[in-house]
Steps between C-alpha positions, in 0.01 A plus 500: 500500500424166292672164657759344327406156301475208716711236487456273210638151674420310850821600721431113702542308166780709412655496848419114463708447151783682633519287787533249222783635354684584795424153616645346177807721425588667855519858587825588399435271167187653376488802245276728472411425173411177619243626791394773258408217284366283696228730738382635123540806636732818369801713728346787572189263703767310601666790718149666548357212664755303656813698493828367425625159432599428865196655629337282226699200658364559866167525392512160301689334797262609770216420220619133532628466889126627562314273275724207626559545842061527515513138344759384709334621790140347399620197432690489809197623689269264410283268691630189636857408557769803496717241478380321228460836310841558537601195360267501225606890366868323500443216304306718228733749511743170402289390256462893401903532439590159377326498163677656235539856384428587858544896530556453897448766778491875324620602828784316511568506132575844515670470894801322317448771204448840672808692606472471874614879521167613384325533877125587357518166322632306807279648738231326316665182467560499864160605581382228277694245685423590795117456451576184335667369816277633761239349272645157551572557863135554592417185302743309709386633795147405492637142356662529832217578768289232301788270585571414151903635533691382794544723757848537498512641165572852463197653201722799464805306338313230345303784339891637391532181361189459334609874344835348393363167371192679314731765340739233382263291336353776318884572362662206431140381304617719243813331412447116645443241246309308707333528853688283674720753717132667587333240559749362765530844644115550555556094672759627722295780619170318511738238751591773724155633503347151614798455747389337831631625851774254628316278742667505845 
């Protein structure tokens, strides 16, 4: 019995430049013409290798939460001050967003896209969030036992907020004309993170 031929494209760069147009267009949005297109790559390897176009989509999304949440968390992990790093991931992810022709967050791109009926696809995008907080959460933690965050600040739901703040910036970037409204949200939130206990 001979082996059929093998397969005449890398699946990570096509996985990769579907994640592209996903990213761009949205799930609901993008054709399959235009992923077809795009990987290089004809239907029949399409469904042989990656199955449908939703099982396409979960494969590109957890493609991306995994490459990004490992260089949130490394940069987050890093020597010296968590706090600092914390800081410093927001204000690039400011100066990320604010230029122009930002493509923002693929996540949420496709959370206000995706037809929140279709579980597989939210389970991810949960999942995906969820890591994303606890990420943060960690981060603030250790800022906290180095003494860096006040002690009467709760990680857990300034980690919520940095979730909120992070996913905003990455959305609104896309249509702002400016960078005002993130820069003075990433100000707001730096603030809150420097707060000082009230002295007694």
């Amino acid at each position: 019995m001979t082996r059929g031929p093998s397969k005449q494209f890398d699946t990570e760069i096509a996985l990769s430049k579907a994640m592209d147009v996903f990213w761009e267009h949205g799930y609901e949005a993008a054709s399959l013409s235009q992923l077809l297109k795009q990987m290089g790559i004809g239907k029949k390897s399409l469904y042989d290798t990656f199955g449908n176009k939703q099982s396409l989509f979960l494969k590109a999304l957890e493609h991306y939460a995994h490459t990004t949440l490992r260089d949130i968390r490394k940069r987050l992990s890093a020597e010296g001050s968590a706090l600092n790093n914390i800081k410093q991931l927001l204000l690039d992810w400011q100066t990320m967003h604010g230029r122009p022709g930002s493509c923002g967050c693929m996540l949420g791109t496709n959370i206000a896209d995706f037809n929140t009926d279709d579980e597989a696809i939210a389970k991810v995008m949960r999942g995906y969030l969820c890591q994303l907080e606890d990420t943060f959460s960690n981060a603030l933690i250790r800022a906290q036992k180095a003494g860096e965050l006040s002690p009467n600040k709760n990680p857990r739901d300034l980690a919520r907020l940095l979730l909120c703040t992070t996913q905003g910036i990455a959305l609104l970037g896309r249509v702002m004309e400016d960078d005002t409204t993130l820069k003075g949200a990433v100000q707001s939130a730096l603030l809150l993170l420097e707060e000082e206990p009230p002295s007694h």
